[in-house]
MILO-566656 format. One record per atom (N, C-alpha, C): residue number from 1; residue in one letter; atom name; x, y, z. Coordinates in steps of 0.05 Angstrom, whole numbers, plus 32768, in hexadecimal, padded with zeros to 4 digits. Layout:
REM residues N
+-----+------+------+------+------+------+
! seq ! type ! atom !    x !    y !    z !
+-----+------+------+------+------+------+
! NUM !    A !   CA !    X !    Y !    Z !
...
+-----+------+------+------+------+------+
//
This chain:
REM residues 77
+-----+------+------+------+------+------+
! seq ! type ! atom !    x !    y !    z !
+-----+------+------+------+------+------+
!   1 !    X !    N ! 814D ! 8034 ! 82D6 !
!   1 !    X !   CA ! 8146 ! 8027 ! 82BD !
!   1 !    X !    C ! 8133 ! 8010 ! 82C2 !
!   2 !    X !    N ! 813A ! 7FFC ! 82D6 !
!   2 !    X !   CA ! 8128 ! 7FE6 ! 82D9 !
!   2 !    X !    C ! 810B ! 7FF1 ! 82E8 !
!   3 !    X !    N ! 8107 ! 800E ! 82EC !
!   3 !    X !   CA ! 80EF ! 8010 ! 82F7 !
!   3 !    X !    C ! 80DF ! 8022 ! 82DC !
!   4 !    X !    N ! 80EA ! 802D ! 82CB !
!   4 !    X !   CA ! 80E0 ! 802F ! 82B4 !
!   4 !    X !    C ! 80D7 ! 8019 ! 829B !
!   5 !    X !    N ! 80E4 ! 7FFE ! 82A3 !
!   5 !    X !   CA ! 80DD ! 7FF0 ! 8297 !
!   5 !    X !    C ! 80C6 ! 7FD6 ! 82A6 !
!   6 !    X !    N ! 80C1 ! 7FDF ! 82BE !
!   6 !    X !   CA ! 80AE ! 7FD0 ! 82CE !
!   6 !    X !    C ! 8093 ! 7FEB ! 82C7 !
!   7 !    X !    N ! 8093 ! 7FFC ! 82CC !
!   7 !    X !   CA ! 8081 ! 800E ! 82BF !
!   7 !    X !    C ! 8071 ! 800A ! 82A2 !
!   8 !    X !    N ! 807C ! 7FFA ! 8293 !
!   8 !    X !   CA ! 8078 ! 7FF6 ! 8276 !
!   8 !    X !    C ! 8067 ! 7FD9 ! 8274 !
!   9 !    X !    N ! 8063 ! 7FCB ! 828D !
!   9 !    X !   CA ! 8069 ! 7FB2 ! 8292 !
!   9 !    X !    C ! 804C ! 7FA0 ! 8283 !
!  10 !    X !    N ! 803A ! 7FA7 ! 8285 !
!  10 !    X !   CA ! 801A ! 7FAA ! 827C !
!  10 !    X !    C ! 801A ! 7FAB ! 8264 !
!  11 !    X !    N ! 7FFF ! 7FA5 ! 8253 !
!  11 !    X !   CA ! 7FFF ! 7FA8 ! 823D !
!  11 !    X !    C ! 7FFF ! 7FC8 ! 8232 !
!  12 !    X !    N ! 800C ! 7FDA ! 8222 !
!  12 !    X !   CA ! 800B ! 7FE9 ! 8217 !
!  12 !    X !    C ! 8005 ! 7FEE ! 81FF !
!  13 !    X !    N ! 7FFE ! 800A ! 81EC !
!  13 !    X !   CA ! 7FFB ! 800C ! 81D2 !
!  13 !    X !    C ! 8013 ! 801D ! 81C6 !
!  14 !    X !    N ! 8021 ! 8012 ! 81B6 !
!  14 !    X !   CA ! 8032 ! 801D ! 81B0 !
!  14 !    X !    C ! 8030 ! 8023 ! 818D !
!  15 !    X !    N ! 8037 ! 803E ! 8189 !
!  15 !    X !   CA ! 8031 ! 8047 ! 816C !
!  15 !    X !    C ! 8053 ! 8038 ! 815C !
!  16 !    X !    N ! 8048 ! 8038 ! 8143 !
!  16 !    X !   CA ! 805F ! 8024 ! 8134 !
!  16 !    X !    C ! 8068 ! 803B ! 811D !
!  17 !    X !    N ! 807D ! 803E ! 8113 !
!  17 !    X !   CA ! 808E ! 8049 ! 80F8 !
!  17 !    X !    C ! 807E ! 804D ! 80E8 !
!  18 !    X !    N ! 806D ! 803B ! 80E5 !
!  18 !    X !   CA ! 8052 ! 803E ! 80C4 !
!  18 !    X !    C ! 8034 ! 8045 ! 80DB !
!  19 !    X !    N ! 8035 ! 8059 ! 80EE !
!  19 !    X !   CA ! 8021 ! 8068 ! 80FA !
!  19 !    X !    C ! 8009 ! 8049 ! 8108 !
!  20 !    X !    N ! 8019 ! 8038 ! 8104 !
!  20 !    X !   CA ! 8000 ! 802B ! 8114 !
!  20 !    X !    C ! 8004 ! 8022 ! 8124 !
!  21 !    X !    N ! 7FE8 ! 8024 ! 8137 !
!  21 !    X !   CA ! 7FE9 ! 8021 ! 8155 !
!  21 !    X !    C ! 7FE5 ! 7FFD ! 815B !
!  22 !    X !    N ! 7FFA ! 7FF8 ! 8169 !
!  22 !    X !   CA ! 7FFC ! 7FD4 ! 8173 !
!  22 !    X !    C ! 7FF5 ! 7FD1 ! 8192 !
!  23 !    X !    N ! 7FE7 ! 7FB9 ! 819B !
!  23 !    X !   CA ! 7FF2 ! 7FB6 ! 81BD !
!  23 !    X !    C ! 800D ! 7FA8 ! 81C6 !
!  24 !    X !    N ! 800F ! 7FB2 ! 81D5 !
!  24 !    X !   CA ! 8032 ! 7F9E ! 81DF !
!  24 !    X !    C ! 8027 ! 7F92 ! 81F9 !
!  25 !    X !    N ! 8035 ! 7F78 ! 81F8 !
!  25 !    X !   CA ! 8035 ! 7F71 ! 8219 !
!  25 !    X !    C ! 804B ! 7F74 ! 8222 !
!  26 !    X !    N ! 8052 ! 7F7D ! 823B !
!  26 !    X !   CA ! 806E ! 7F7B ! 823E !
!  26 !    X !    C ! 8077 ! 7F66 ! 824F !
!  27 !    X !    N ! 8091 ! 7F5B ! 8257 !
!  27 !    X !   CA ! 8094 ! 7F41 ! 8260 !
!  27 !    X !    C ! 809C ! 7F3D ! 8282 !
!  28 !    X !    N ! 8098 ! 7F5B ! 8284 !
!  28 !    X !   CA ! 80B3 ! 7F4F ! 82AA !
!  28 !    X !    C ! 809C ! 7F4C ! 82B4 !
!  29 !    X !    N ! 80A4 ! 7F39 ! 82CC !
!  29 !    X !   CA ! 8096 ! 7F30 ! 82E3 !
!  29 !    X !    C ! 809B ! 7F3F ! 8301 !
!  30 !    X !    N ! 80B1 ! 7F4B ! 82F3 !
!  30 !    X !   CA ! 80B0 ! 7F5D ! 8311 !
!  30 !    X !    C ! 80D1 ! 7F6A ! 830D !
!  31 !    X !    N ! 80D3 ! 7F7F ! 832B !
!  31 !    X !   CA ! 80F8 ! 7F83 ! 8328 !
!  31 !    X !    C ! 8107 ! 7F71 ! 8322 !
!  32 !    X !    N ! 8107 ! 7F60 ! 832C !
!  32 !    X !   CA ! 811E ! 7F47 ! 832A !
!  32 !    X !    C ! 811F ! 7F3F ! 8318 !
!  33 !    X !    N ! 8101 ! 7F36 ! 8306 !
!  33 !    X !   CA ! 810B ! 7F2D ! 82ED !
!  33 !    X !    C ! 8110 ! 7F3F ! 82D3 !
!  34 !    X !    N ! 8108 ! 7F64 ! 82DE !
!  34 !    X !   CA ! 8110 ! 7F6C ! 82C9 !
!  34 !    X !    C ! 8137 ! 7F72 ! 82CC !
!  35 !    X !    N ! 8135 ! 7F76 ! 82E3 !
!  35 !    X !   CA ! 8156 ! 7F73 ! 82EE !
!  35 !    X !    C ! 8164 ! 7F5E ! 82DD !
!  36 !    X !    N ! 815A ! 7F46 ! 82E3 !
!  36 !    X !   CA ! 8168 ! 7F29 ! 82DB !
!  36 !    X !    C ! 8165 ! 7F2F ! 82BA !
!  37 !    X !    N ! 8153 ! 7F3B ! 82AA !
!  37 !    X !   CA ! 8152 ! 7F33 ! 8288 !
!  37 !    X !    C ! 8163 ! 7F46 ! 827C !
!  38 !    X !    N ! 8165 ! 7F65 ! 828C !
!  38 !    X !   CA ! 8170 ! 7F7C ! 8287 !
!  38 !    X !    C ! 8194 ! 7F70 ! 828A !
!  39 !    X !    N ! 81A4 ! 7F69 ! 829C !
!  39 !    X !   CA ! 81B7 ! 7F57 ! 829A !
!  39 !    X !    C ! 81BA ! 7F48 ! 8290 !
!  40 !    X !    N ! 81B1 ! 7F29 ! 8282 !
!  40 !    X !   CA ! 81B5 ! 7F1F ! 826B !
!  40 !    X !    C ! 81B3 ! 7F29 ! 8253 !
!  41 !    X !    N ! 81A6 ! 7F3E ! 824A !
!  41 !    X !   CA ! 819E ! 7F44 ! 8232 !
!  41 !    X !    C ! 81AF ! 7F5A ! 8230 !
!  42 !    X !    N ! 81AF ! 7F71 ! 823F !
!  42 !    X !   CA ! 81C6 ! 7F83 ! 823E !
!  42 !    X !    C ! 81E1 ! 7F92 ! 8246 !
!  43 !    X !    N ! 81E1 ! 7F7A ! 8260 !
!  43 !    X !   CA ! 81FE ! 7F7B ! 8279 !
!  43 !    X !    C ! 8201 ! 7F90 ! 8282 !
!  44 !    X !    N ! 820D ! 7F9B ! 8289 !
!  44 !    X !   CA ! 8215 ! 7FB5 ! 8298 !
!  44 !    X !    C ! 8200 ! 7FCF ! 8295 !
!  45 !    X !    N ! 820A ! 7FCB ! 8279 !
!  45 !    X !   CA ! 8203 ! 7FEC ! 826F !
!  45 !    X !    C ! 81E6 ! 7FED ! 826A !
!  46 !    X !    N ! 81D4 ! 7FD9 ! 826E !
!  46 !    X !   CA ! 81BB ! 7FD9 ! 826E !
!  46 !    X !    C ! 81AE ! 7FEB ! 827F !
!  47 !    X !    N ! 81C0 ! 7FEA ! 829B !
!  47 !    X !   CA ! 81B2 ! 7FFB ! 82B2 !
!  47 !    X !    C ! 81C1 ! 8014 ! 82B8 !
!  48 !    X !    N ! 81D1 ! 801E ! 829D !
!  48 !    X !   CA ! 81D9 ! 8034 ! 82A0 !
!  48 !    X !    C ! 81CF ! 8047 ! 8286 !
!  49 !    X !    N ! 81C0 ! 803A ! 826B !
!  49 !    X !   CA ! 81AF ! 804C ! 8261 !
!  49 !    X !    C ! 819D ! 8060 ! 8263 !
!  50 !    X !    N ! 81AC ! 8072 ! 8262 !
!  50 !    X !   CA ! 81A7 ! 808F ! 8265 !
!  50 !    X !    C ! 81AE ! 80A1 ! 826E !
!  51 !    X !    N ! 81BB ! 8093 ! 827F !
!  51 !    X !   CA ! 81CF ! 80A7 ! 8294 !
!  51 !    X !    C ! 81DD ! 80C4 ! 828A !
!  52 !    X !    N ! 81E9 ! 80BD ! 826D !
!  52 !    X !   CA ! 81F3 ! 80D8 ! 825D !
!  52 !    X !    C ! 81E2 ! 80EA ! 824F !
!  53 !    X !    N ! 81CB ! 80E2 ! 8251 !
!  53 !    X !   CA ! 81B0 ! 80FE ! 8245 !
!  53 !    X !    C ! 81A9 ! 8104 ! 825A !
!  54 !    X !    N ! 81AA ! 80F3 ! 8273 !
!  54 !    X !   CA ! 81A2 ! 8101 ! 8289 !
!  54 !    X !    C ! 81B1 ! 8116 ! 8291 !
!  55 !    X !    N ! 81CA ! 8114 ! 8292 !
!  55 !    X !   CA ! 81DB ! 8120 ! 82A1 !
!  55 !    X !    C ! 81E5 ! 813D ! 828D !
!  56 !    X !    N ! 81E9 ! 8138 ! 826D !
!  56 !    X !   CA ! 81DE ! 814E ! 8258 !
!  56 !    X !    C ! 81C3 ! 8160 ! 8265 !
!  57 !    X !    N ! 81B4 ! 814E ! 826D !
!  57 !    X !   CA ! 8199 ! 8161 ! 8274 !
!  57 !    X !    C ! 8191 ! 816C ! 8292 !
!  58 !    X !    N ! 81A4 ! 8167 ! 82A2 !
!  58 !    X !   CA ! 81AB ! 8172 ! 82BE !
!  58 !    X !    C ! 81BE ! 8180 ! 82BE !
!  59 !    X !    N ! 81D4 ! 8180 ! 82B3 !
!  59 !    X !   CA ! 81E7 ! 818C ! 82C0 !
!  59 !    X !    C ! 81EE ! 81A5 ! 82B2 !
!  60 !    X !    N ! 81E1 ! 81B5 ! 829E !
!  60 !    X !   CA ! 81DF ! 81D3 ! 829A !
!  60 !    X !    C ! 81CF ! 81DB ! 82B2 !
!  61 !    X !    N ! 81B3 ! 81D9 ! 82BF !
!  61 !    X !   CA ! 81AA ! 81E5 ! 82CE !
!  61 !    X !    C ! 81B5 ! 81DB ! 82E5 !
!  62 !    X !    N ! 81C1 ! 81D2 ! 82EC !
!  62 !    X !   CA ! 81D3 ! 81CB ! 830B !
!  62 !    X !    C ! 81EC ! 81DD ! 8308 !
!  63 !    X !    N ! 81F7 ! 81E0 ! 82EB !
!  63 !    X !   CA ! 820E ! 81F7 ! 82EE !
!  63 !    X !    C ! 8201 ! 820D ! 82F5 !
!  64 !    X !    N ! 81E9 ! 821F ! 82E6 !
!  64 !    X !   CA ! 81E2 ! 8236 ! 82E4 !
!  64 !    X !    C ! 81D9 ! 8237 ! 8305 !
!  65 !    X !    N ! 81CA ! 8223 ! 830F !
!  65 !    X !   CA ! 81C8 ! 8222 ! 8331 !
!  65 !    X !    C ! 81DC ! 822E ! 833C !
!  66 !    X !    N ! 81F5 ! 821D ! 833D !
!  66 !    X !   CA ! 8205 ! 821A ! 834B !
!  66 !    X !    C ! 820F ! 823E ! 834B !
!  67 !    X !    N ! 821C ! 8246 ! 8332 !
!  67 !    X !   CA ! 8229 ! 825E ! 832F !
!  67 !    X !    C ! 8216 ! 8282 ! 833B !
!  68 !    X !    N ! 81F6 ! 8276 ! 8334 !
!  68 !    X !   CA ! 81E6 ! 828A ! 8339 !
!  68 !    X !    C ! 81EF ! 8292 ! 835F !
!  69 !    X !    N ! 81EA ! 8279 ! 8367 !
!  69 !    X !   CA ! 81EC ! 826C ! 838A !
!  69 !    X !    C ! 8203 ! 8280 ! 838D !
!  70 !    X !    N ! 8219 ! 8277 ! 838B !
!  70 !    X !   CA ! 8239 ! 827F ! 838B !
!  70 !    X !    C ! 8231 ! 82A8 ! 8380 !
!  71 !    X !    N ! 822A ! 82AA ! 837A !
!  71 !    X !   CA ! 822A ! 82C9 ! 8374 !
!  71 !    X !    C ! 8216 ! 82DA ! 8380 !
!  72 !    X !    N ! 8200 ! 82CB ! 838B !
!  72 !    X !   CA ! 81F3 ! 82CF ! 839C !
!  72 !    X !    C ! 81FF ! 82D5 ! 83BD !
!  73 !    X !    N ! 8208 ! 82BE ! 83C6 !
!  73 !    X !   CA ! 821C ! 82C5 ! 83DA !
!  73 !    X !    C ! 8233 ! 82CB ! 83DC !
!  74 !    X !    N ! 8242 ! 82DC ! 83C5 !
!  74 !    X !   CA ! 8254 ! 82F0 ! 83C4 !
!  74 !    X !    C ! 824B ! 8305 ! 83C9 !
!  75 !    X !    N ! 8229 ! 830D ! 83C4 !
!  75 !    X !   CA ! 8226 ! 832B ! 83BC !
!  75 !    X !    C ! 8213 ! 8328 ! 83D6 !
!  76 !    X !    N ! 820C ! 8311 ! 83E3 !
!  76 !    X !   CA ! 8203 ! 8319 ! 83FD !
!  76 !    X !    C ! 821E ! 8320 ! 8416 !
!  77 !    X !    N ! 822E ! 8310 ! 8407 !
!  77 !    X !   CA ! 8244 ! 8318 ! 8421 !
!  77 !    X !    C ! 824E ! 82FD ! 842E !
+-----+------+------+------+------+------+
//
């Protein structure tokens, strides 16, 4: 998460609800301070946003992996 939000870090254009396009600056100065603002501002669970769409969005094709694998080397022997 804190390297998706150092990615953002520059000025960007960001489109708005009523279609119009704004610049943003964004504010970190680096890991540490996006580390350090991401913990005051949202404690814990700051640096665990997302984890459950991720894992919704991995773990059907890691089952279908896994079981294909497994039937594969049954029918090899």
């Amino acid at each position: 998460m804190i390297k998706a939000r150092l990615q953002q870090r520059s000025e960007s254009l960001e489109l708005t609800a009523e279609g119009e396009v704004r610049a943003v600056k964004r504010e970190y100065a680096g890991m540490v301070d996006a580390a350090r603002r991401m913990w005051q501002r949202e404690g814990i669970t700051g640096y665990f946003r997302g984890c459950l769409p991720n894992a919704i969005r991995v773990v059907p094709g890691a089952a279908i992996t896994f079981v294909v694998y497994e039937a594969v080397m049954d029918w090899i022997g």
